[in-house]
C-alpha positions as a printed Julia matrix, in Angstrom:
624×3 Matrix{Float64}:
 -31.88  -37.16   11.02
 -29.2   -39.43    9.41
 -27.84  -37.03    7.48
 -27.41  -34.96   10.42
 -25.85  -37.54   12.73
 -23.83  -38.34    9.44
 -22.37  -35.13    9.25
 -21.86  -34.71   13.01
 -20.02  -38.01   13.17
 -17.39  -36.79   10.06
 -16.88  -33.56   11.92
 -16.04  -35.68   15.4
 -14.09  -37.9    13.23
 -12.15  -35.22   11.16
 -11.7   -33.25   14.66
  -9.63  -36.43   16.42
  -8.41  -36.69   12.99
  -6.87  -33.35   13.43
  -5.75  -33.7    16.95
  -3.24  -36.87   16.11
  -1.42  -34.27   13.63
   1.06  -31.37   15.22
   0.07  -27.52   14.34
   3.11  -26.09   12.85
   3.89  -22.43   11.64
   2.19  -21.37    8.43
   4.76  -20.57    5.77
   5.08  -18.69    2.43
   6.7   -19.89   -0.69
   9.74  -18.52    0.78
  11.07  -17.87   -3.05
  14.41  -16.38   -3.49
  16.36  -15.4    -6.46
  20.66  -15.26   -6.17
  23.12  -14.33   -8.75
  24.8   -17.72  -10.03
  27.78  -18.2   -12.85
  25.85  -18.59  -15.36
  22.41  -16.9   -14.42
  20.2   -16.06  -11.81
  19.21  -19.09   -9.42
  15.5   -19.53   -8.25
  14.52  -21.86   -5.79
  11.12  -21.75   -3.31
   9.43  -23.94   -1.18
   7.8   -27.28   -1.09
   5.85  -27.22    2.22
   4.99  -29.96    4.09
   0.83  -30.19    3.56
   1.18  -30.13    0.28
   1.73  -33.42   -2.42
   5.05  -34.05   -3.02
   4.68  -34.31   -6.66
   2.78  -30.53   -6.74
   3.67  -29.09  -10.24
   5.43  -25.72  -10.44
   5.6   -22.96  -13.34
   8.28  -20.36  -12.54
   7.45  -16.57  -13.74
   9.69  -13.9   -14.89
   8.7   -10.06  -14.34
  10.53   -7.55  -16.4
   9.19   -3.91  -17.51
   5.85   -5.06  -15.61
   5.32   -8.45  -17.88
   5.85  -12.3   -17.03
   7.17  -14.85  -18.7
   6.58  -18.48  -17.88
  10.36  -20.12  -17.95
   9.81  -23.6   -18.08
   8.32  -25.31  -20.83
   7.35  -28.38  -18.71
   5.53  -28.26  -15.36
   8.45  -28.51  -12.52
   7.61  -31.79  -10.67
  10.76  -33.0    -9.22
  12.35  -29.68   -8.36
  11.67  -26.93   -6.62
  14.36  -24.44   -7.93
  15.37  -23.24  -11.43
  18.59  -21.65  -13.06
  17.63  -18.7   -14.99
  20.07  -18.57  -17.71
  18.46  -15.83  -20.14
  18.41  -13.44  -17.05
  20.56  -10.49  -17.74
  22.18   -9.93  -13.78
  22.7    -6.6   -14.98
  19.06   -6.18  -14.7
  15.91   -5.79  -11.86
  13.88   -8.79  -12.1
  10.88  -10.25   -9.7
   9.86  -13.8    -9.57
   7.53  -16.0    -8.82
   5.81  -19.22   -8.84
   2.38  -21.18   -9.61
   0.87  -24.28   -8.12
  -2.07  -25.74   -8.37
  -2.61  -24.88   -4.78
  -5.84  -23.59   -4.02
  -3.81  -20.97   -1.34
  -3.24  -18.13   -3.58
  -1.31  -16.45   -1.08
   1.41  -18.69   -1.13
   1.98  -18.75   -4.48
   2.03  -14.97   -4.64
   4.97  -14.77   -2.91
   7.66  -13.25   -4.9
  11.19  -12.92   -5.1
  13.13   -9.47   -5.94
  16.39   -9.82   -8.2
  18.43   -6.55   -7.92
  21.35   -5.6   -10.56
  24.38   -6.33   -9.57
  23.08   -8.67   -6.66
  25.37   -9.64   -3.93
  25.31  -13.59   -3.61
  23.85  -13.81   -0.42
  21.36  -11.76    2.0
  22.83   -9.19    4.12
  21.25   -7.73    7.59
  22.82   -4.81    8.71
  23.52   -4.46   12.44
  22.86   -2.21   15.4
  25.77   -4.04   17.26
  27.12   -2.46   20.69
  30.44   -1.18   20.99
  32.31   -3.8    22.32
  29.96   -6.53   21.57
  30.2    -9.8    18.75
  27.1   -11.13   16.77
  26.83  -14.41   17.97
  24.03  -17.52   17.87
  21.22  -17.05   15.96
  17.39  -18.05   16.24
  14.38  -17.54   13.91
  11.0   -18.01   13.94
   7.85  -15.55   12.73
   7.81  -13.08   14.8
   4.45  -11.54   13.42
   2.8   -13.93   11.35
   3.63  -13.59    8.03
   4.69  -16.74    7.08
   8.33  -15.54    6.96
  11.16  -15.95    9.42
  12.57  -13.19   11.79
  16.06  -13.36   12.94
  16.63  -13.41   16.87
  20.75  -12.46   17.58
  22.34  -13.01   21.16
  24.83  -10.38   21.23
  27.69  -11.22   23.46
  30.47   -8.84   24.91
  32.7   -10.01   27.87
  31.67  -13.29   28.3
  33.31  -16.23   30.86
  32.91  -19.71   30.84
  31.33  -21.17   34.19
  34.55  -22.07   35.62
  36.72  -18.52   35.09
  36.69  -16.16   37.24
  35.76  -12.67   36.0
  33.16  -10.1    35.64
  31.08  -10.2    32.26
  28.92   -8.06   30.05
  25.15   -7.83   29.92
  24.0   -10.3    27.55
  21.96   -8.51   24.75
  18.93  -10.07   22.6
  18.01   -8.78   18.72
  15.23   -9.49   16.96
  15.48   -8.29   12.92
  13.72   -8.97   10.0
  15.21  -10.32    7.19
  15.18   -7.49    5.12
  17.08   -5.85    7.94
  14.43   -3.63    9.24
  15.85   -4.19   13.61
  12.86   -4.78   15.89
  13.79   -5.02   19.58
  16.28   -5.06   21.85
  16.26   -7.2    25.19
  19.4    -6.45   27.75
  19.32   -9.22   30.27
  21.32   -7.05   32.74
  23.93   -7.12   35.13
  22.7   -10.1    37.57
  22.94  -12.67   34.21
  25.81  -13.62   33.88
  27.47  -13.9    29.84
  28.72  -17.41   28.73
  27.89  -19.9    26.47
  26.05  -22.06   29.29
  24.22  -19.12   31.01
  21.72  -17.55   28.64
  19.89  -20.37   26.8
  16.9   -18.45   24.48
  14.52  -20.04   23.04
  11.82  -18.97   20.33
   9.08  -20.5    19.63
   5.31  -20.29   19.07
   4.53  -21.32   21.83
   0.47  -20.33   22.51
  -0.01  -21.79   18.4
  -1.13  -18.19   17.29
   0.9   -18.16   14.65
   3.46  -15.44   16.26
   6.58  -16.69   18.18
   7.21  -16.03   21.6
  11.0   -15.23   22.81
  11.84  -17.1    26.55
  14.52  -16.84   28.39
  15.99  -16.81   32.3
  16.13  -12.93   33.82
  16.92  -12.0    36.99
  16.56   -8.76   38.85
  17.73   -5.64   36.21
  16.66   -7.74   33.19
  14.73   -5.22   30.5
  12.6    -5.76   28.08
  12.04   -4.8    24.42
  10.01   -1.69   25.62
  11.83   -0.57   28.01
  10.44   -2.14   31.19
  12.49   -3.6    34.23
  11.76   -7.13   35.45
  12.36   -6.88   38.61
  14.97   -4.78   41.07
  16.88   -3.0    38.76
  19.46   -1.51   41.66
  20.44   -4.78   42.67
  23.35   -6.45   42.06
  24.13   -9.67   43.15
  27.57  -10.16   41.55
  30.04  -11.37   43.91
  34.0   -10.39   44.2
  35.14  -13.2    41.31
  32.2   -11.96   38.91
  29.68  -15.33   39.9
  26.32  -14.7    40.59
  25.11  -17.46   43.04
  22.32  -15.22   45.07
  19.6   -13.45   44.29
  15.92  -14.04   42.56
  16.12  -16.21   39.1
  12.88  -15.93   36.94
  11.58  -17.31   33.54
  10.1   -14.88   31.28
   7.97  -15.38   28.25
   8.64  -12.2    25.43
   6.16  -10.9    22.88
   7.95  -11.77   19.72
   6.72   -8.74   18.2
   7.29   -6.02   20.27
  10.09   -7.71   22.9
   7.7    -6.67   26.04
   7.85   -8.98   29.02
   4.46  -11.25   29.17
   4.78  -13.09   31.9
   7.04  -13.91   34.59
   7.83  -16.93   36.99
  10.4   -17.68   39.91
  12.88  -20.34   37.93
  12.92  -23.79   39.16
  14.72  -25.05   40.36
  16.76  -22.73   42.99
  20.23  -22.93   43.79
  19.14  -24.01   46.7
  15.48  -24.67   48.75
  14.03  -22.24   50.88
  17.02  -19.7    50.15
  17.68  -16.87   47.81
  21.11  -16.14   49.8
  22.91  -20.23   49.72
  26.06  -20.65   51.6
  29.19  -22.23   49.73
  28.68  -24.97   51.96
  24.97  -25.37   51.02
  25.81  -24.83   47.49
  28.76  -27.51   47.2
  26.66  -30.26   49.19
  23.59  -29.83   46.65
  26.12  -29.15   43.59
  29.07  -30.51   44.29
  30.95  -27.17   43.92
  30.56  -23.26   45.84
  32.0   -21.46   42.37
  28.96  -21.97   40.2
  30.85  -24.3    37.71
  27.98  -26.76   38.15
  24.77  -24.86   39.62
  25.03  -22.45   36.11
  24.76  -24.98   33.83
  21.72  -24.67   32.05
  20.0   -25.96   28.73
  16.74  -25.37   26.99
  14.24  -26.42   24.61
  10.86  -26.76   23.1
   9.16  -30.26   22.98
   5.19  -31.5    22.2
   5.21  -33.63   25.48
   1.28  -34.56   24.42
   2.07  -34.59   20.78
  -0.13  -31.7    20.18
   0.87  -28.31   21.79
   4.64  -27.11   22.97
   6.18  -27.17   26.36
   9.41  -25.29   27.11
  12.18  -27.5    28.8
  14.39  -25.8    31.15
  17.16  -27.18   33.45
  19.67  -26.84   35.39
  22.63  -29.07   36.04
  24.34  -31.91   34.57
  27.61  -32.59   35.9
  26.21  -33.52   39.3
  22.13  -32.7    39.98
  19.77  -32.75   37.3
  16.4   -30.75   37.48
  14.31  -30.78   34.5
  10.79  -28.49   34.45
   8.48  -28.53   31.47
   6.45  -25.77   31.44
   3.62  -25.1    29.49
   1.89  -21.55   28.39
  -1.69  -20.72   27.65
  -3.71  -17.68   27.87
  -0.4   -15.8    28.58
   0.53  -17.63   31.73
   3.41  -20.09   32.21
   2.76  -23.05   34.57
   4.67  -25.95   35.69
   3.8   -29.48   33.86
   6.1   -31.46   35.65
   9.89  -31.57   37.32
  11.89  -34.48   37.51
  14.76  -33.95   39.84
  17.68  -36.2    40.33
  17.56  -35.42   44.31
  13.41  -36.07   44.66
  14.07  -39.76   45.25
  16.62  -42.54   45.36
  15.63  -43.77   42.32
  16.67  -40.52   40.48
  19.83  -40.13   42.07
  20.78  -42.83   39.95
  20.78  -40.77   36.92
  23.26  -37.95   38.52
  25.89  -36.49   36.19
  24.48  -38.0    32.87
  23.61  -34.72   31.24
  25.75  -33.11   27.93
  26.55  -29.57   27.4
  23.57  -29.83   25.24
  20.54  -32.23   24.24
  17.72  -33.09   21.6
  14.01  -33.07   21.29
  12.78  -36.54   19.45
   9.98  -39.32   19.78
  12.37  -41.89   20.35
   9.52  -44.56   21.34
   7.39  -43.7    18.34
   4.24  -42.8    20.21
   3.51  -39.62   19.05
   5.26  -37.89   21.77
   8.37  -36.22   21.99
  11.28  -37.13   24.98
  14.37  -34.95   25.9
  17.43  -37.13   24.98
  19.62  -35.34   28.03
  22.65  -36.87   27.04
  23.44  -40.38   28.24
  19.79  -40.35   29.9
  16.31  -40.33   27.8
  13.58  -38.31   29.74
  10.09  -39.48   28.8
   7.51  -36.87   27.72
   6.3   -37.62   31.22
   9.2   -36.81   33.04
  10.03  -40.24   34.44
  13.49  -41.78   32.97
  13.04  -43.8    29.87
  16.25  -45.55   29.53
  19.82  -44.05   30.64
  23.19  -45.73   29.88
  24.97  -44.58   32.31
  27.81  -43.55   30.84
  28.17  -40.0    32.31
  28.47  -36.48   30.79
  29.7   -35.8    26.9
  30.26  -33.06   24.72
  28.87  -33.79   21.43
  25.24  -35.34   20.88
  23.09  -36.41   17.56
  19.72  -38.4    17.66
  17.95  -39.04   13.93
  17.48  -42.63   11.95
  21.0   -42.85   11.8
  20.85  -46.41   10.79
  17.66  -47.0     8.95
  18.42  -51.03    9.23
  17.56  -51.23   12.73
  14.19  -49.89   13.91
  13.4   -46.92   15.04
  15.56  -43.36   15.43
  19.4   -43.59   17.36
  21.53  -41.72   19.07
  25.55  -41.18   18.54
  26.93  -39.63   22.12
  30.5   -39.0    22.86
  31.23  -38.97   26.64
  34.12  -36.84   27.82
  35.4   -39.09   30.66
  34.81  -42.64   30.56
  37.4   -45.49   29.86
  35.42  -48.2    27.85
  32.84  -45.73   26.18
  34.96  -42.8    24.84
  31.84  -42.45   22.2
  28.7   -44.79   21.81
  25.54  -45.14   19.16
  22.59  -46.85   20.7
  18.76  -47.53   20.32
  16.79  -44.35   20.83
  13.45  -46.27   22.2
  15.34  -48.55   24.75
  18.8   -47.18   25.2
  20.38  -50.59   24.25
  24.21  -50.0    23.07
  24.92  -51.18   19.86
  28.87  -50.32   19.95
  31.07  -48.16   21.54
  34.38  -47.55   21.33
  37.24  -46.81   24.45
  38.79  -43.42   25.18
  42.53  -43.81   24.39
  44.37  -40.91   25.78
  45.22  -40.58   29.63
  44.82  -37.15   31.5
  47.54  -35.62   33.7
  45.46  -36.69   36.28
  45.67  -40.49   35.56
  42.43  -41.07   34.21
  41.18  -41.61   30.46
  40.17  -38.7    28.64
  36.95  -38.39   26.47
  36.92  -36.93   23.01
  35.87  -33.3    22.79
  33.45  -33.46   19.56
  31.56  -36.3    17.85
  29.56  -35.85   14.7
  27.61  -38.45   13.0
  26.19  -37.23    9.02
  25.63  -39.66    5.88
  28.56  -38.6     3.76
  28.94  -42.35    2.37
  27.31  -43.36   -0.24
  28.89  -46.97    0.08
  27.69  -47.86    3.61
  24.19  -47.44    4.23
  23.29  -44.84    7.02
  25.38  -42.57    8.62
  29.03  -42.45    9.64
  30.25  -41.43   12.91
  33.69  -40.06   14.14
  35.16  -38.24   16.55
  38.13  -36.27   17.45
  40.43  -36.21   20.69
  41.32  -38.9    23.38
  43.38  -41.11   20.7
  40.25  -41.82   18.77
  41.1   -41.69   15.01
  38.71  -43.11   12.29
  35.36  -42.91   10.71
  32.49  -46.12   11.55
  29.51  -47.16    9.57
  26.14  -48.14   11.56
  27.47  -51.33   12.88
  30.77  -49.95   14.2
  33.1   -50.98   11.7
  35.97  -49.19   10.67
  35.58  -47.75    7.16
  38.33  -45.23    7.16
  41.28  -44.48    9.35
  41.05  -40.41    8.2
  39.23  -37.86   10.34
  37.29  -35.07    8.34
  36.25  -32.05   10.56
  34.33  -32.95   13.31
  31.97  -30.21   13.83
  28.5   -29.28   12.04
  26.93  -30.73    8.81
  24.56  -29.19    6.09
  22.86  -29.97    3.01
  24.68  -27.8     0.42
  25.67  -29.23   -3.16
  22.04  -30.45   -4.35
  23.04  -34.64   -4.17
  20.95  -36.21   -0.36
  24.3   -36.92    1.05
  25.49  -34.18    3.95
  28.27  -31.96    3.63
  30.75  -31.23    6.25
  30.39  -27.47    7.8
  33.51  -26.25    9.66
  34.6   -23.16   10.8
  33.39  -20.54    7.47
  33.89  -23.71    5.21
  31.6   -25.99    4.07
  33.27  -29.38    2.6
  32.71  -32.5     0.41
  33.84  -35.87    1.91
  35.68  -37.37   -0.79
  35.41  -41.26    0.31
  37.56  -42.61   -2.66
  40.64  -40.4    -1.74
  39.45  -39.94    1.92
  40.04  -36.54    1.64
  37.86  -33.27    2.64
  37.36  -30.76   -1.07
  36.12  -27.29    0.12
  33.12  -25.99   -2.17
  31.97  -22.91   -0.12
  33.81  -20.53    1.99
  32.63  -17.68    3.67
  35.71  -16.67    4.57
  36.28  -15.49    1.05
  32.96  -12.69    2.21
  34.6   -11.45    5.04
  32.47  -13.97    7.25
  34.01  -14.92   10.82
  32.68  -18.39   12.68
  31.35  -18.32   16.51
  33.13  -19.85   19.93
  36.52  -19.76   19.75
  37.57  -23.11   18.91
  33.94  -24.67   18.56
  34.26  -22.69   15.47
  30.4   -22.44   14.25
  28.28  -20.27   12.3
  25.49  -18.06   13.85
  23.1   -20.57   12.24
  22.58  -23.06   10.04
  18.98  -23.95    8.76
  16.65  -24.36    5.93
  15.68  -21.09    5.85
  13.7   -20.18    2.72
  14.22  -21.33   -0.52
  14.24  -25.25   -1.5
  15.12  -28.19    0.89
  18.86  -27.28    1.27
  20.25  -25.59    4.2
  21.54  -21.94    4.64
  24.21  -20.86    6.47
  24.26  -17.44    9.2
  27.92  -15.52    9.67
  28.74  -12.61   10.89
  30.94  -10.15    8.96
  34.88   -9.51   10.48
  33.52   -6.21   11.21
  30.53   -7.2    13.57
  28.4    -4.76   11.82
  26.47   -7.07    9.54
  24.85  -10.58    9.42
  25.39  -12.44    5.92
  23.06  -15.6     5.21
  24.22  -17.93    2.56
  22.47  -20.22    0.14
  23.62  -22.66   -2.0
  23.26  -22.02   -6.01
  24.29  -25.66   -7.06
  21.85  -26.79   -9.42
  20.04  -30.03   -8.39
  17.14  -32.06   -9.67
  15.87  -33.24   -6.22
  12.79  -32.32   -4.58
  11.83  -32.17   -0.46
   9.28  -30.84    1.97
  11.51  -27.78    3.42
  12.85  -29.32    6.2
  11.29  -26.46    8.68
   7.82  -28.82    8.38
   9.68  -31.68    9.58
   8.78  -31.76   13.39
  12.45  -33.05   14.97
  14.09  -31.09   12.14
  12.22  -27.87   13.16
  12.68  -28.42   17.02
  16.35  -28.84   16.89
  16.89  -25.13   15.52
  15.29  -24.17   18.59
  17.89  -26.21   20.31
  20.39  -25.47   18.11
  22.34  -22.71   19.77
  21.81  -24.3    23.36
  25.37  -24.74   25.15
  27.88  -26.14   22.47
  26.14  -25.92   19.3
  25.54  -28.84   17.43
  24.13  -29.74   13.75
  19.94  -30.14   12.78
  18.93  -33.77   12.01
  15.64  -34.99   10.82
  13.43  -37.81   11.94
  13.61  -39.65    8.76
  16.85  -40.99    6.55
  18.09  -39.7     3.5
  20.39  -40.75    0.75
  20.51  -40.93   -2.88
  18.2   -44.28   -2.88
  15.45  -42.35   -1.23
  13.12  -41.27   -3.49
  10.15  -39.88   -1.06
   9.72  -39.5     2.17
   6.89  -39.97    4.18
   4.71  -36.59    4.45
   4.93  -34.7     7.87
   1.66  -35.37    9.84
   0.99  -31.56   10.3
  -1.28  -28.79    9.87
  -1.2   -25.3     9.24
  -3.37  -22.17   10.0
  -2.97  -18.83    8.93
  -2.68  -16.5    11.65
């Protein structure tokens, strides 16, 4: 009888065991072979439920027999430069652990002659339309990523007038084969705040789900109308203010509708049909500048399962719903509206035009860091500063000397707190610094980007700038100014193999060179025939750790719109990192990443050249 209740108690105890950790998507080696200078470069994956100090042997296949290229077991690497590879040759690779998942390890990588030094997906792009932001996730469960495209046409910003295009959803996988096509239709509207999609596995089956707002006209991936497809609720200016909104859950695989909700919250209660006068008393405007603001994203609100966050608002009104989805059904977790109480109203008007998923209190739980305003994974306000809406956003241990994760937030009009970097868990501002530069109308002017990446290695944590409103100058952790230069203030990514971020602007990706305090360009996809996204917020489609080691790649479409090109870095380097897809923030903020204006990943740890390990994700894995 012991040894029964013995082994019942080590199942109850491995069970809650299991239920502290976060399931995450199972993942292959992810292996990949690219043409370098002086060889062929290999690099794979270390994932995150594995020991960090797993040994590797690298294999060779030519004329159908292997080679083992290293002489030593690889322990503090996970890529290799094959210099004996002839590149005029067909080559497969792969690699050996002493992981007890064979799968895994029999992932391979295909070298082709005459390789082209980075992936290309061909395009079934419609006339008239742009490849724009890019998603991934597995679509189908095979432990490798599928590539999710908004395709944009016409498209007008919330506060131009103008009729638009049907926004247009992809879904491809990576070796180009196209999968589905979702058209949202005429009644959404195209813009970069309209249509936020996320994708996600969201039911933890081990195949994504695609979800996104539709209205009446939307259809799906197999052809299906959601709703009333002869209506048409756009008015004479091109604004769509009337009408049904819904939230639909997609099958990843197939793009077929699953399941389908009114969205909350309304324009307006009780009404499908507001009046401008309802409309600018609840929004503060009757054009739609404020009501169509929306943002998105996936967060583990119990620390276990995902919940999709939708909202709409920030300018004025905030509503925030957390949904959550099992056995194909969506249903409403909570909603925390800045009009349900007095109390709320408070925390009108504090939202960005885009926001983070972290645990910011360090209880296992993630919050929605909306800007100025911290939303608890309860939905009740955690801490707010107060300080009003803001462009540019970035939560991670940006200063590893004081406790906990922080948060860099640039506000776009306030006088005393042009930009500020505060405590994540309390909200508590540790400096700010002033907007400088009046408006026409009289009144200080924010600064329209902020980015905050450790490109230092002579101040510890990262350093923060921004550019507009008179603001000139990059600041260590403590506020301090370290440099009166500007680099490019737009996206980062890990590209040149040292654990110091690179700058990523435009098709360029740059080395800040803190001695001369000068930007050096080492990549440039320009020199591909690569365009960036959004006008002047200049991004790429995407930029994440894809496949491969621990460094990031990069997503562009070609000049031509007819072809997706994803980049990865062939620098040699002797470091060695859980791919940064197992990292739980890191892995929720691609989700995020093309909500509203685009900003960079960041992880929930710190990382610089001291850092010889980090700590091991707390997740688990299961094979679909």
């Amino acid at each position: 009888m012991n040894i029964k209740y013995n082994f019942i108690l080590l199942i109850i105890l491995f069970s809650q065991l299991l239920s502290a950790q976060r399931q995450m998507e199972f993942l292959k080696r992810g292996i990949v072979a690219i043409p370098s200078g002086s060889g062929v470069f290999v690099s794979w994956r270390l994932l995150g439920t594995e020991p960090q100090n797993i040994p590797f042997d690298l294999y060779r296949i030519e004329n159908n027999k292997s080679k083992k290229l290293n002489e030593k077991p690889l322990v503090n690497e996970t890529s290799f430069l094959d210099k004996t590879a002839d590149k005029t040759k067909n080559y497969t690779y792969f690699v050996k652990s002493s992981t007890k998942n064979q799968e895994i390890d029999q992932d391979s990588a295909n070298y082709a002659a005459s390789q082209k030094p980075y992936f290309s997906i061909p395009l079934k792009t419609p006339v008239g339309y742009t490849p724009n932001d890019v998603s991934v996730a597995d679509l189908d469960g095979d432990g490798e990523y599928e590539i999710i495209l908004h395709q944009t046409g016409q498209s007008k910003d919330n506060s131009q007038k103008g009729f638009t295009d049907e926004p247009i959803i992809q879904a491809y996988k990576l070796n180009g084969k196209f999968l589905w096509e979702i058209n949202l239709g005429k009644n959404i509207r195209e813009g970069a705040h309209y249509t936020q999609f996320l994708v996600y596995d969201l039911d933890q089956d081990g195949k994504a789900e695609v979800v996104m707002k539709t209205a009446d006209g939307s259809k799906d991936g197999k052809g299906k109308w959601i709703g009333d497809p002869t209506k048409d609720y756009r008015n004479e200016n091109g604004f769509i203010l009337s009408g049904p909104e819904f939230l639909t859950v997609f099958n990843g695989e197939t793009g077929e509708e699953i399941n389908t909700v009114n969205y909350i919250v309304p324009r307006f209660q009780g009404s499908l049909n507001p009046t401008p006068e309802q409309l600018t008393e609840t929004w503060g405007d009757a054009k739609g500048n404020r009501v169509d603001r929306f943002l998105g994203a996936v967060a583990y609100l119990d620390g276990k399962t995902p919940s999709i966050i939708m909202s709409r608002g920030y300018y004025t009104r905030t509503a925030i719903a957390a949904w959550g989805y099992k056995d194909k059904k969506l249903s409403l977790r909570w909603l925390f509206d800045t009009e349900s109480s007095e109390e709320n109203k408070k925390f009108r008007g504090q939202g960005n035009h885009n926001l983070s998923i972290a645990d910011v209190d360090n209880d296992g739980k993630d919050e929605i860091v909306f800007g100025a305003m911290t939303v608890d994974d309860n939905g009740k306000i955690l801490n707010s500063t107060g300080f009003g809406h803001g462009d540019a956003l970035h939560v991670g241990d940006l200063d590893p000397s004081h406790p906990g994760l922080e948060i860099f937030d640039i506000q776009e009009r306030f006088d005393d707190a042009g930009v500020h970097f505060r405590a994540g868990a309390t909200g508590k501002v540790l400096w700010k610094l002033p907007s400088l530069v009046y408006s026409k109308q009289g009144k200080f002017q924010g600064p329209g980007r902020g980015l905050s990446l450790n490109i230092d290695p002579r101040f510890q944590g990262s350093e923060s700038w921004a550019a507009g409103a008179g603001l000139k100058g990059i600041y260590d952790t403590k506020g301090n100014k370290i440099s009166d230069k500007n680099p490019a203030c737009n996206m980062g990514i890990y590209w040149d193999g040292d654990f110091l971020s690179e700058i990523l602007d435009g098709t360029s990706v740059s080395k800040w060179d803190w001695n001369n305090e000068k930007t050096n360009i080492i990549f440039d996809a320009k020199d591909f025939q690569c365009e960036s996204n959004n006008g002047t917020k200049k991004n790429p489609s995407l930029v994440a750790d894809l496949f491969g080691d621990w460094r990031e790649e990069v997503i562009y479409r070609t000049s031509d719109n007819q072809e997706l090109r994803i980049f990865s870095s062939t620098i040699p380097t002797n470091h060695r990192l859980y791919t940064l897809m197992h990292n739980p923030q890191y892995r929720l903020s691609i989700v995020w990443q093309n909500v509203g204006y685009n900003q960079p990943p960041h992880t929930d740890y710190y990382l610089d050249e001291s850092v010889s390990k980090v700590p091991a994700p707390d997740i688990y894995t299961i094979k679909p």
